[in-house]
N, C-alpha and C positions, 0 to 999 in steps of 0.2 A: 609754562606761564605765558610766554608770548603767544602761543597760539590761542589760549582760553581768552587773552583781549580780546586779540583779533578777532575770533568766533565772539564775543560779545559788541565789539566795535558794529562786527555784520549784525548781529542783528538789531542793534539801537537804529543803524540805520535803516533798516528795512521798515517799510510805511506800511501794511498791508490796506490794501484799499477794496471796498466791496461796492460795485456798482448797483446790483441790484439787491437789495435784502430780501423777497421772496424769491427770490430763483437762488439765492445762498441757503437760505432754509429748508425748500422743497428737496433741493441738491444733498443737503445733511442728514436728512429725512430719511431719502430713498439711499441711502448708505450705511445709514445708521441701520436699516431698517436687514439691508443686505446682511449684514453683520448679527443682527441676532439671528436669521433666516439661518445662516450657518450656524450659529451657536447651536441651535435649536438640534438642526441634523445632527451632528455632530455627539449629542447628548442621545437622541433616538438609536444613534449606531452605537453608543457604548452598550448603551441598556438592552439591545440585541445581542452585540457578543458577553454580554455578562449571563443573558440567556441561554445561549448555546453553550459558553463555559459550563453552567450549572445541569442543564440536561445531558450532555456529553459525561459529567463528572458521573452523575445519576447512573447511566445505562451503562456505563464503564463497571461500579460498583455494584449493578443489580447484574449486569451480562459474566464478569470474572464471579461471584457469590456461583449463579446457578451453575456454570462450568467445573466451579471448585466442588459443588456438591455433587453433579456427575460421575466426575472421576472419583470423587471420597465414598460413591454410595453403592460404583460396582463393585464386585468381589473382585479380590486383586489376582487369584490366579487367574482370571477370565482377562484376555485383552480387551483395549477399548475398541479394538476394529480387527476384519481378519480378510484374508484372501481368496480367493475362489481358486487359486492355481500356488502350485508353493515353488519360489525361487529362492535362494540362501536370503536374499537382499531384504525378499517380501515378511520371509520367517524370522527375519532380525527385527523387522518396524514389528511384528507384531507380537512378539514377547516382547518389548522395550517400551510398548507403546502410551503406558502411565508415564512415563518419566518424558516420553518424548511429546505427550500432548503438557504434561504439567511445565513443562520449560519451554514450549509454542506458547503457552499461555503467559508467563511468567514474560518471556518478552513482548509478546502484544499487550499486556496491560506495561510495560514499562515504557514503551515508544508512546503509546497513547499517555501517559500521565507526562512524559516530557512534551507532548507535543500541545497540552493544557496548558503545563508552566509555559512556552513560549507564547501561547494567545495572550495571557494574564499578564503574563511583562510587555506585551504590544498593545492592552489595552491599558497598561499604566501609562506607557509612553505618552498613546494618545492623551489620556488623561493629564498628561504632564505636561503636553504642548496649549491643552486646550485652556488649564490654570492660566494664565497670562492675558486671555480673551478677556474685554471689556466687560462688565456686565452691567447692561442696560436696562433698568424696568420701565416697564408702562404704564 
């Protein structure tokens, strides 16, 4: 309670005084003007990473689709790849090699779908810093 006086006391006394009015204006102006300037960017950068979010989402969904239909549409006794030379190691990847391109896949669409959820909660952020911006029309 004493200090909300006090902090009212300061400012009953404070006079603000303006020497010149068009050089306070022009001054408000070109600040004001700063200020939607960034708003503006700022709006142009969401609406490009809402764009990449949405084509990344796309080519994610059309890239895993045709990989899934690959592997779904060779015959399964046939590997997906084979060796020119056979070593135990080479002969294991290539009988195994459904299961081991289907779980390569299976984790690169899963790192890529977290790594969307992180841009989309980075661009809520921004979104959530930029809510509080003035909003000034013309």
């Amino acid at each position: 309670m004493i200090k909300d006086k006090a902090l009212e006391e300061l400012f009953l006394t404070q006079k603000p005084h303006f020497d010149d009015h068009d050089s306070f204006m022009a001054d408000l102006t070109k600040r004001l003007d700063a200020v939607e300037f960034i708003r503006q960017h700022q709006e142009a950068s969401v609406r490009r990473y809402k764009m990449a979010m949405v084509a990344a989402f796309i080519v994610g969904i059309v890239s895993g689709a045709v990989t899934m239909v690959f592997i779904l549409s060779t015959p399964a006794d046939v590997p997906l790849f084979t060796f020119h030379f056979e070593t135990s190691i080479l002969l294991w990847f290539a009988k195994n090699s459904r299961p081991i391109a289907a779980t390569a896949l299976a984790l690169a669409m899963t790192l890529s779908m977290l790594s969307i959820i992180n841009n989309v909660q980075d661009i809520m952020r921004m979104l959530g810093k930029g809510a509080f911006m003035p909003k000034y029309s013309s």
